[in-house]
N, C-alpha and C positions, 0 to 999 in steps of 0.2 A: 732373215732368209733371203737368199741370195741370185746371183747366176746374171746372167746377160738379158735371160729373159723374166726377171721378177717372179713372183710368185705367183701369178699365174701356171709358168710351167713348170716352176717347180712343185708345185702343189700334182697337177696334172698327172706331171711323169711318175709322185707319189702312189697316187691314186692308182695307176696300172699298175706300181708293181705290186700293190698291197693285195692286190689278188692271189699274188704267188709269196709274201713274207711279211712278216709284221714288221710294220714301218713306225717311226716316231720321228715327227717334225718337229723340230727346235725355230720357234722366232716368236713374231707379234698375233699371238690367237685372234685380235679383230680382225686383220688380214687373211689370214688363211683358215677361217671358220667359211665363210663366205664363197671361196673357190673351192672347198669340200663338200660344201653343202648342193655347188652348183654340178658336182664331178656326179658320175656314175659308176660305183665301184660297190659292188660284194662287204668288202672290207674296209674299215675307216682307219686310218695312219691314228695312233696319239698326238695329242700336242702338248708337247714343254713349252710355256709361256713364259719370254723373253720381254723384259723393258726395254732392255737399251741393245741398240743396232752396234758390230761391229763393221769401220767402213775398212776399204782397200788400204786404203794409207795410214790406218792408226798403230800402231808400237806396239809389239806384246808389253813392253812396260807401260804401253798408256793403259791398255786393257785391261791388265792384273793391279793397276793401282788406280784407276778411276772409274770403271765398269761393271760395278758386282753384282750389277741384274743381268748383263750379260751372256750369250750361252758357252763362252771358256770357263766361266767360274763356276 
């Protein structure tokens, strides 16, 4: 889970929308249990629990041939 500002805000900005749609988080559930836990929202986003991080600079062919806990697969 991703963005400039970590999961922090993306957890956050989550959290607001899930008031108005059902939202599902894709990354590492001990990371973003913690900032759901901490949000104030109506509504809880699911989470798809993700091992392995994809970064900026890895290959769709690195991904699909060494990643398969990853959230492309």
């Amino acid at each position: 889970m991703g963005g400039d500002g970590g999961v922090d805000v993306t957890v956050t900005a989550a959290l607001a929308a899930a008031r108005a749609a059902d939202i599902t988080l894709v990354g590492d559930r001990r990371a973003i249990e913690p900032v759901l836990l901490a949000g104030d929202s109506p509504g809880r986003p699911e989470i798809i629990h993700t091992e392995e991080r994809i970064e900026q600079g890895d290959s769709l062919a690195t991904i699909l041939r060494h990643r398969a806990r990853a959230s492309l697969r």
